[in-house]
py3Dmol code that shows the C-alpha trace and the ligand (Angstrom):
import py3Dmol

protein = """\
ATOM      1  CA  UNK A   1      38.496  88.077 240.154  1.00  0.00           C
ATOM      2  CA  UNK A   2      41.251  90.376 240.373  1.00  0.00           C
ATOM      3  CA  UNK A   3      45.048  90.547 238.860  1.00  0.00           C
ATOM      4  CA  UNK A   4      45.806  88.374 241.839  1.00  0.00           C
ATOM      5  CA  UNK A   5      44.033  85.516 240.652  1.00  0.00           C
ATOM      6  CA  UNK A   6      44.722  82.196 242.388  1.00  0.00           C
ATOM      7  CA  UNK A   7      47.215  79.439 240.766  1.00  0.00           C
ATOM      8  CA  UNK A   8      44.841  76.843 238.996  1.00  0.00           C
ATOM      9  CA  UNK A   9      47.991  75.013 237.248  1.00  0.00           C
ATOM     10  CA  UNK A  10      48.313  71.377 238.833  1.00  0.00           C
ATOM     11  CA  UNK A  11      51.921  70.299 238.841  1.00  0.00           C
ATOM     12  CA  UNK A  12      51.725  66.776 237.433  1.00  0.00           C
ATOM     13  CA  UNK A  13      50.907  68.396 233.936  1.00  0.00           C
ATOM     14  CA  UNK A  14      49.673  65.233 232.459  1.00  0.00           C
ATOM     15  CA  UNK A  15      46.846  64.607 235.476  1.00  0.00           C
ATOM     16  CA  UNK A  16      45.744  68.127 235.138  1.00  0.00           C
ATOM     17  CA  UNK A  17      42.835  69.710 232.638  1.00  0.00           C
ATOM     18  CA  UNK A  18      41.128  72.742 232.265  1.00  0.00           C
ATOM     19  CA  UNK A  19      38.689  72.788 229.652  1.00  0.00           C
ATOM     20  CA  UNK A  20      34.965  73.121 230.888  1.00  0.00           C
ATOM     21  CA  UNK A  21      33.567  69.739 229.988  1.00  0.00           C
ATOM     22  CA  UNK A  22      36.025  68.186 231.827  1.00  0.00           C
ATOM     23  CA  UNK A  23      35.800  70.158 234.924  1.00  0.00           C
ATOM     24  CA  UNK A  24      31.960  70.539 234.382  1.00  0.00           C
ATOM     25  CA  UNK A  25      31.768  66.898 234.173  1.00  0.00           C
ATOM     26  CA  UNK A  26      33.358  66.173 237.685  1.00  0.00           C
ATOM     27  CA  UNK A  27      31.342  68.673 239.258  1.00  0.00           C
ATOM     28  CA  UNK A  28      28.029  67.421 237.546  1.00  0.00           C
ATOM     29  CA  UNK A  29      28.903  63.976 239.116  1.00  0.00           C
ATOM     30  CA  UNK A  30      29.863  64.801 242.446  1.00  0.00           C
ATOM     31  CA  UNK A  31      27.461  64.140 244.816  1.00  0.00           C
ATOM     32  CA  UNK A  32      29.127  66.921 247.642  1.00  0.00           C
ATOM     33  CA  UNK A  33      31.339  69.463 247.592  1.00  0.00           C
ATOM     34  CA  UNK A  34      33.364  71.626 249.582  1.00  0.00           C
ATOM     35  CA  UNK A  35      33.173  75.091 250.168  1.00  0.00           C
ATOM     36  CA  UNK A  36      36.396  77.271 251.206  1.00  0.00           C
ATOM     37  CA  UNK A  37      36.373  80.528 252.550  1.00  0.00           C
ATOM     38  CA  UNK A  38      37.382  83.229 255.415  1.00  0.00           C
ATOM     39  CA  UNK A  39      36.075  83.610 258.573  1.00  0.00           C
ATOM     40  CA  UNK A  40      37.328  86.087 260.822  1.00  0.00           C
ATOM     41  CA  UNK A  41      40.461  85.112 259.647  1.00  0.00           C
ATOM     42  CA  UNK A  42      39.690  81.284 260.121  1.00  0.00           C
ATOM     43  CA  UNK A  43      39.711  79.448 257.039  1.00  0.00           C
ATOM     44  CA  UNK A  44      36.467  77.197 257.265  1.00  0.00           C
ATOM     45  CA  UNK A  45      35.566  74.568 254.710  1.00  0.00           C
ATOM     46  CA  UNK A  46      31.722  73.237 255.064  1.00  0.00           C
ATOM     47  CA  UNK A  47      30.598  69.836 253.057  1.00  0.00           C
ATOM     48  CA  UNK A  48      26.887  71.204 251.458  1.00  0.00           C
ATOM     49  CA  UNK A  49      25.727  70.116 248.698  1.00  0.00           C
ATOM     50  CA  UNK A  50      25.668  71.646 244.756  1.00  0.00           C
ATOM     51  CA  UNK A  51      24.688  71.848 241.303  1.00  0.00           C
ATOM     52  CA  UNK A  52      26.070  73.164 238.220  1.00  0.00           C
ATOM     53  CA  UNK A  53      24.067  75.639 236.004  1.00  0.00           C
ATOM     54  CA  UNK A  54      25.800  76.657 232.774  1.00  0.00           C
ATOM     55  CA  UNK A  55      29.213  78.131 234.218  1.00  0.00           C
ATOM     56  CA  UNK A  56      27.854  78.851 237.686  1.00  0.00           C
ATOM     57  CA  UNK A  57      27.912  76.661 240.741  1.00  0.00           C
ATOM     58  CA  UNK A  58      24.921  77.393 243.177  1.00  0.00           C
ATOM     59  CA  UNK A  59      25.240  76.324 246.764  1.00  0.00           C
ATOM     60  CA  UNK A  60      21.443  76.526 248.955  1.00  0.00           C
ATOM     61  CA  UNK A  61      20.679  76.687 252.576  1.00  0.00           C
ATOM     62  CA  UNK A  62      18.934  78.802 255.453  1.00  0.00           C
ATOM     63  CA  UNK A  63      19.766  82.105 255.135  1.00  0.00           C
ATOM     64  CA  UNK A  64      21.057  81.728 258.977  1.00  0.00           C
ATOM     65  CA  UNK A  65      24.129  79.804 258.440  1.00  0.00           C
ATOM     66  CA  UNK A  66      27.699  81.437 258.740  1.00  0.00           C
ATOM     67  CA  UNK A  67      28.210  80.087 254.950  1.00  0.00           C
ATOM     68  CA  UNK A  68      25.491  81.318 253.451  1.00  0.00           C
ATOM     69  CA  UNK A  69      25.574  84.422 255.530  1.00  0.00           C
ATOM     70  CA  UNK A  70      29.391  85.127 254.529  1.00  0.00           C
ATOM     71  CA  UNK A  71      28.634  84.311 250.631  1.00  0.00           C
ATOM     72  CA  UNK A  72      25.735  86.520 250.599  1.00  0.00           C
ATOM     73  CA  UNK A  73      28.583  89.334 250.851  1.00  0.00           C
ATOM     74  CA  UNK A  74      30.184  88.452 248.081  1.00  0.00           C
ATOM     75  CA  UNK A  75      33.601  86.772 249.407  1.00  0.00           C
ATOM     76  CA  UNK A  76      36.583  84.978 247.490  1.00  0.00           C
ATOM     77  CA  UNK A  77      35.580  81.624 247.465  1.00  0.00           C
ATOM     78  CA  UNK A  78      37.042  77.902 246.671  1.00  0.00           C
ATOM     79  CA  UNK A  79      34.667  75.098 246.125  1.00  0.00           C
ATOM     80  CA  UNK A  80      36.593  71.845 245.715  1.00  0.00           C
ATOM     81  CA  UNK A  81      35.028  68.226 244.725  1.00  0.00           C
ATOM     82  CA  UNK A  82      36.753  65.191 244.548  1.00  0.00           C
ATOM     83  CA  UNK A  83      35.218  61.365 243.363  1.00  0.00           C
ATOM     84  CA  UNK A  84      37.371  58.470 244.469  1.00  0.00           C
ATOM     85  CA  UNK A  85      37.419  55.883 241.326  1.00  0.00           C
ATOM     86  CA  UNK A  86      39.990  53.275 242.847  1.00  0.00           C
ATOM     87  CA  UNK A  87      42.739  52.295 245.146  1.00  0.00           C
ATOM     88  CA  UNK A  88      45.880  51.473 243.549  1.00  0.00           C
ATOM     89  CA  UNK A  89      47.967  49.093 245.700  1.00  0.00           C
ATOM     90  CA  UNK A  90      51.575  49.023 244.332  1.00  0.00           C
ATOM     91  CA  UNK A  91      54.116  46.803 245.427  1.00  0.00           C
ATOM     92  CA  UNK A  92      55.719  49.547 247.544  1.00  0.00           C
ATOM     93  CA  UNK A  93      54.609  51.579 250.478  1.00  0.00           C
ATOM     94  CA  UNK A  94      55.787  54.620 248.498  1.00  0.00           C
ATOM     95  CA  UNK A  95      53.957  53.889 244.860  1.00  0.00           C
ATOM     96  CA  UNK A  96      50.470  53.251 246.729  1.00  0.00           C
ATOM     97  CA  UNK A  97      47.533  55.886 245.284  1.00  0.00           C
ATOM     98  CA  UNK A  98      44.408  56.254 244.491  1.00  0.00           C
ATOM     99  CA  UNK A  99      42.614  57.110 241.133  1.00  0.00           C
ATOM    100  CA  UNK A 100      40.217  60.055 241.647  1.00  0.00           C
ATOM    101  CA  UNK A 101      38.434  62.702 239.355  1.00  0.00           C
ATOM    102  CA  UNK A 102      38.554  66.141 241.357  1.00  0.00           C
ATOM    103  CA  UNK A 103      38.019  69.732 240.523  1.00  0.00           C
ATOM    104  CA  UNK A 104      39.091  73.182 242.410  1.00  0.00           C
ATOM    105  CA  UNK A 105      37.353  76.135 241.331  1.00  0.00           C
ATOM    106  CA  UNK A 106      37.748  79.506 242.385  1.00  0.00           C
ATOM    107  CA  UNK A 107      35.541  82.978 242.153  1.00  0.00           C
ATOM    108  CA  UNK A 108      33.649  85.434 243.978  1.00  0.00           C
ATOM    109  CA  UNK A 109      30.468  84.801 245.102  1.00  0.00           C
ATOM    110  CA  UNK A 110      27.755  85.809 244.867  1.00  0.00           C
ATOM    111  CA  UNK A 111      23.837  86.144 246.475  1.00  0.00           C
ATOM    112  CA  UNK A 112      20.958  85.208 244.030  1.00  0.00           C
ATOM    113  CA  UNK A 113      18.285  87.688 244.686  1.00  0.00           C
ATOM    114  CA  UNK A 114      16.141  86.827 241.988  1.00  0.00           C
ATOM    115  CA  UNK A 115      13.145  84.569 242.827  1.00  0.00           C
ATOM    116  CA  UNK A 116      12.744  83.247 239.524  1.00  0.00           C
ATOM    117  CA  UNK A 117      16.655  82.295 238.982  1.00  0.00           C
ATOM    118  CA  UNK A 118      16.387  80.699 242.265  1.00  0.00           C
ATOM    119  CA  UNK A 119      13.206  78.709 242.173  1.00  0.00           C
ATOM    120  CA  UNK A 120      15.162  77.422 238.757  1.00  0.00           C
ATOM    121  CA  UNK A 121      18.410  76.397 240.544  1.00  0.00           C
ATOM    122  CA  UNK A 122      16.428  74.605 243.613  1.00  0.00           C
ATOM    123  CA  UNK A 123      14.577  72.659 241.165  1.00  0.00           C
ATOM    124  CA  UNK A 124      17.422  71.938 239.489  1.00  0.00           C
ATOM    125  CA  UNK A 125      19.485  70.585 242.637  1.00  0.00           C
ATOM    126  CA  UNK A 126      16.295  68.078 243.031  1.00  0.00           C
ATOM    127  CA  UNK A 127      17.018  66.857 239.887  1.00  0.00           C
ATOM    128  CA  UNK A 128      20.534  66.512 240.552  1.00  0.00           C
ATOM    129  CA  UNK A 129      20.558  64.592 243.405  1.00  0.00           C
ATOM    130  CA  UNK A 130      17.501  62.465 242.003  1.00  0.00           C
ATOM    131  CA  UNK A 131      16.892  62.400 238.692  1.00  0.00           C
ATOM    132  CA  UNK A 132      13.793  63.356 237.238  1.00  0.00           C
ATOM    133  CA  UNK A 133      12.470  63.660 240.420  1.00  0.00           C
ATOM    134  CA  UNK A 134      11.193  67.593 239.839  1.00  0.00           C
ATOM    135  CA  UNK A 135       8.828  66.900 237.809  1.00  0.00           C
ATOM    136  CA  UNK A 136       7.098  64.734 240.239  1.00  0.00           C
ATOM    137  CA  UNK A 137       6.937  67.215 243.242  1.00  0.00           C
ATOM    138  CA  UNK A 138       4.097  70.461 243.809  1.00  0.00           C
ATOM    139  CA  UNK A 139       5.967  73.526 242.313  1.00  0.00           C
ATOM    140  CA  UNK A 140       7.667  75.533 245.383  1.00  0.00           C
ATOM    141  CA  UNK A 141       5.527  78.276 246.889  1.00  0.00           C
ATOM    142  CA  UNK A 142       6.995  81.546 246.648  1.00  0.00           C
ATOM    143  CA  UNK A 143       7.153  81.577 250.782  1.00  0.00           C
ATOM    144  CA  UNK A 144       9.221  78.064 250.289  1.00  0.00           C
ATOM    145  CA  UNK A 145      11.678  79.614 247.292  1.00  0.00           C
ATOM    146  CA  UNK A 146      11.973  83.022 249.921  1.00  0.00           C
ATOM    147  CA  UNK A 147      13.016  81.063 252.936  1.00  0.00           C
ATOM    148  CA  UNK A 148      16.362  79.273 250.771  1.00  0.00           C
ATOM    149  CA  UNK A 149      19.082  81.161 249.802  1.00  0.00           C
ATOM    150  CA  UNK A 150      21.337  80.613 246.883  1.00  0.00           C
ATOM    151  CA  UNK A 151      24.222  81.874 246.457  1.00  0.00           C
ATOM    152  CA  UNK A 152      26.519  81.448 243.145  1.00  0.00           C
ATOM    153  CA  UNK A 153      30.149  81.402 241.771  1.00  0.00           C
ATOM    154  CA  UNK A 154      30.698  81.499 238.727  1.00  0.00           C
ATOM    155  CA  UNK A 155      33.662  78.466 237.394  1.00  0.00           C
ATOM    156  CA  UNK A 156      36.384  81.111 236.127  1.00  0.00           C
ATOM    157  CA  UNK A 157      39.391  80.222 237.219  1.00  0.00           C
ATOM    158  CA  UNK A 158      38.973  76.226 237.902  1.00  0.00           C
ATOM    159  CA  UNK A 159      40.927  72.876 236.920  1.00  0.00           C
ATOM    160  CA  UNK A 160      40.323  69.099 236.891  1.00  0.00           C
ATOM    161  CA  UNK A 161      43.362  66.383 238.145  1.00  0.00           C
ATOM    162  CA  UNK A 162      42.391  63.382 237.258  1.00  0.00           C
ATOM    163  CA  UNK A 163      44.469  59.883 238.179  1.00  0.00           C
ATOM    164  CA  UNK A 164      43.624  56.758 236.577  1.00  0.00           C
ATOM    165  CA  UNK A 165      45.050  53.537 235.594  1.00  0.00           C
ATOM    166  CA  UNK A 166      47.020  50.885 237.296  1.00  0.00           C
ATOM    167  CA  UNK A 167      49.733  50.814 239.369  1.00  0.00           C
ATOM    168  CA  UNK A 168      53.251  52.345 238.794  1.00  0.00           C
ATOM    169  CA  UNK A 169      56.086  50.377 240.534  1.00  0.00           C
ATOM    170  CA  UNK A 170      59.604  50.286 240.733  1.00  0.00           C
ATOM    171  CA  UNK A 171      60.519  47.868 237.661  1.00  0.00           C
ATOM    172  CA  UNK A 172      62.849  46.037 240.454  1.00  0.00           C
ATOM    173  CA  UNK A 173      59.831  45.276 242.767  1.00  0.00           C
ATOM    174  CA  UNK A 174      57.343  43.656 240.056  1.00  0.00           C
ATOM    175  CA  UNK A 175      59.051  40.290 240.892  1.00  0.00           C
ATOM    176  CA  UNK A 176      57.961  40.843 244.327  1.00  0.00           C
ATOM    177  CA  UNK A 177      55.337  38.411 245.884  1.00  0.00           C
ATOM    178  CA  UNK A 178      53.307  41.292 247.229  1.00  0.00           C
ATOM    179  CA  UNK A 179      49.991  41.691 245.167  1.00  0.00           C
ATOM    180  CA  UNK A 180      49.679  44.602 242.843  1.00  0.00           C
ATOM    181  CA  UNK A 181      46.617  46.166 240.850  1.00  0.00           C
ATOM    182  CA  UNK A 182      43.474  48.440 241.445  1.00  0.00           C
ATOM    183  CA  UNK A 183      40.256  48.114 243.816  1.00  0.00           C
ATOM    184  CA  UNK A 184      37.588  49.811 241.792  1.00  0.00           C
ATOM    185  CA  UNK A 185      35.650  52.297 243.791  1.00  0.00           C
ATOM    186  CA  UNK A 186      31.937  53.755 243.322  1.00  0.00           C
ATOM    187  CA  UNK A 187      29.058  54.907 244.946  1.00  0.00           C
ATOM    188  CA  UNK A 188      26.342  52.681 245.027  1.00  0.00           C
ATOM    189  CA  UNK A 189      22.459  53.374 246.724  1.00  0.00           C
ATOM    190  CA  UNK A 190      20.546  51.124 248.279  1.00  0.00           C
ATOM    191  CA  UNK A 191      17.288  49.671 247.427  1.00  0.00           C
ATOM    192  CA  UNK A 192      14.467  52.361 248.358  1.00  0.00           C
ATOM    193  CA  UNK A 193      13.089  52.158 251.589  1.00  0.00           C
ATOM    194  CA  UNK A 194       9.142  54.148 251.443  1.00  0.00           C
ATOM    195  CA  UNK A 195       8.067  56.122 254.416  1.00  0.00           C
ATOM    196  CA  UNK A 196       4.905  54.875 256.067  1.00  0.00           C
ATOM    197  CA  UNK A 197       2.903  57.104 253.275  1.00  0.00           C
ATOM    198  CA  UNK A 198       3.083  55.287 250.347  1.00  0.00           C
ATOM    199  CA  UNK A 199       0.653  53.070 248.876  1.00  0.00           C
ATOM    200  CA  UNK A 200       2.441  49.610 249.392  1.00  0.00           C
ATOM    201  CA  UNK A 201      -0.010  48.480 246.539  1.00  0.00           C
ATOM    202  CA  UNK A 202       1.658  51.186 244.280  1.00  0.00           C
ATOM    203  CA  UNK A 203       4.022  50.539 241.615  1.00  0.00           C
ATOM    204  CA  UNK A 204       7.363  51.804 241.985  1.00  0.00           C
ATOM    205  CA  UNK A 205       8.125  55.611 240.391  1.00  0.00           C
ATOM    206  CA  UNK A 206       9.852  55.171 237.363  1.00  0.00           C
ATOM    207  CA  UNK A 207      12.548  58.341 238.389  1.00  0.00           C
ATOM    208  CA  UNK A 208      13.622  55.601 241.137  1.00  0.00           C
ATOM    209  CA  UNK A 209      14.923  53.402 238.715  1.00  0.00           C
ATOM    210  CA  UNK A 210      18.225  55.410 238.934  1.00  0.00           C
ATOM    211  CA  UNK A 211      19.146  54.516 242.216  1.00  0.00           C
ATOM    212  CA  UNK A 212      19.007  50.635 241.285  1.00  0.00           C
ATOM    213  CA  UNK A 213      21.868  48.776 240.651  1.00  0.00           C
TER     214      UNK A 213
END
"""
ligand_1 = """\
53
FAD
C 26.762 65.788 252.798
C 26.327 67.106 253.389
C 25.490 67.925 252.655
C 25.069 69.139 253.197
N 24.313 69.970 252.421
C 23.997 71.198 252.888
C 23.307 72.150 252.059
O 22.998 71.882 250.872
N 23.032 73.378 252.571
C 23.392 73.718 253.854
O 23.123 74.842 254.277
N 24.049 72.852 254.649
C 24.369 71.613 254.195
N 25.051 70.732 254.999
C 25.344 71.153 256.366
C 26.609 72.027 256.372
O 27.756 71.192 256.277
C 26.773 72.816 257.674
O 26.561 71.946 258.784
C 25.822 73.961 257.808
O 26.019 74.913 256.758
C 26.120 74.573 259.188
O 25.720 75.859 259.298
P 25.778 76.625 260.717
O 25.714 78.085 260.425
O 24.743 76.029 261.613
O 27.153 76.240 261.351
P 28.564 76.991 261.215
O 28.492 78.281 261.952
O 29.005 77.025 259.788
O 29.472 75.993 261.974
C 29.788 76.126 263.360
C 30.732 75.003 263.710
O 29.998 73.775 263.683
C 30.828 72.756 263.172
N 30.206 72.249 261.926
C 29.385 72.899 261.053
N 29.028 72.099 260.044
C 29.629 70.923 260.270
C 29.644 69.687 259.589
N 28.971 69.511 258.422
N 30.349 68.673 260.095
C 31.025 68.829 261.252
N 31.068 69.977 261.953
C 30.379 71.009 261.465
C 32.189 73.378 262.893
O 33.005 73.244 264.038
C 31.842 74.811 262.682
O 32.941 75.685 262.910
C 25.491 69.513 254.502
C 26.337 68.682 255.208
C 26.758 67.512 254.661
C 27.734 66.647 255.448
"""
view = py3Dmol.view(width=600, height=400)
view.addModel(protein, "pdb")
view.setStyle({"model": 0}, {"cartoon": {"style": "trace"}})
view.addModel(ligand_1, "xyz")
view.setStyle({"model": 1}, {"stick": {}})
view.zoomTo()
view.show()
């Protein structure tokens, strides 16, 4: 990006981080992200989904939507992700929060032309979203891998805030009767639910296992 680079320093120093595994590891788990950028003027922010390859992030769709169409171009872009991990419920209006992993990252995107590099990222969004799943699938035909555009950015100017632990109240209201503490928060699946296809005499897929509780 150019000498104007965007300000990736969060201003609680001690909830912020920069290093790549950190910041890799937030994207890695996030199941959605968002993706910032300029339209006509309009800032527009679309939910889609991603995966992380080495120190790019690849976003896929048609080639007809507005945000593929716009990152094709190569455009200043922000991709933001965010994982709530708790509510914190102080004793005070004020000192309520939440504890959340969440990563901005910034950089100029970019369109992935090669067939090759992209058949690799699509398979590697499968496996994202279900694990081990790729390997269980027909390879993509080249007309399939033609018809989905990727588009990149690479994670150069990014950082990770990250708030966790318990609640933080006023010494003065911990007397209070009021209840304090956290309400973990995660995402959980549900038990898999096969389409009229499948053998009901079959055994389960073993890459299925990961969406059990
Ligand atoms: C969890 C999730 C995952 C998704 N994953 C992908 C993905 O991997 N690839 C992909 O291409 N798309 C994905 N989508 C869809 C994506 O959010 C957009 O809907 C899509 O890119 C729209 O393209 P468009 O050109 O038709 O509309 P646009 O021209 O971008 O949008 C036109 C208008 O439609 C409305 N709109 C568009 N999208 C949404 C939305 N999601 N919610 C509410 N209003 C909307 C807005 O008012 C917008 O200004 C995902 C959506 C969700 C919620």
């Amino acid at each position: 990006m150019s000498s104007d680079s965007p300000s990736t320093t969060v201003r609680k120093a001690e909830r912020g981080a920069y290093d790549p595994d950190t910041v890799n590891a937030i994207i890695d788990e996030a199941p959605v992200c968002q993706v910032g950028f300029l339209d006509d003027g309009w800032p527009v922010v679309i939910p889609t989904l991603h995966v992380r390859v080495d120190d790019h992030i690849y976003l896929h769709g048609s080639h007809a939507t507005r945000m593929i169409r716009t990152l094709k171009k190569g455009v200043r872009t922000c991709v933001t992700v965010s994982i709530l991990d708790g509510l914190v419920l102080a004793r005070s209006a004020l000192h309520h929060s939440v504890n959340y992993r969440s990563a901005v990252v910034f950089g100029e995107s970019k369109h992935v032309g090669d067939l090759e590099t992209r058949r690799r990222v699509l398979d590697a969004l499968v496996d994202k979203i279900a694990p081990e799943r790729r390997s269980t699938l027909r390879p993509m035909t080249e007309d399939e891998v033609r018809k989905t555009a990727v588009v990149s950015i690479p994670i150069e100017h990014a950082s990770a805030k990250i708030r966790s632990g318990s609640t933080d109240d006023d010494p003065a209201d911990t007397t209070l009767p009021a209840w304090g503490g956290v309400i973990p928060v995660s995402l959980v699946y549900g038990a898999p639910e096969p389409d009229e296809f499948v053998d009901p005499s079959a055994t389960e897929p073993e890459h299925l296992g990961f969406f059990l509780p």
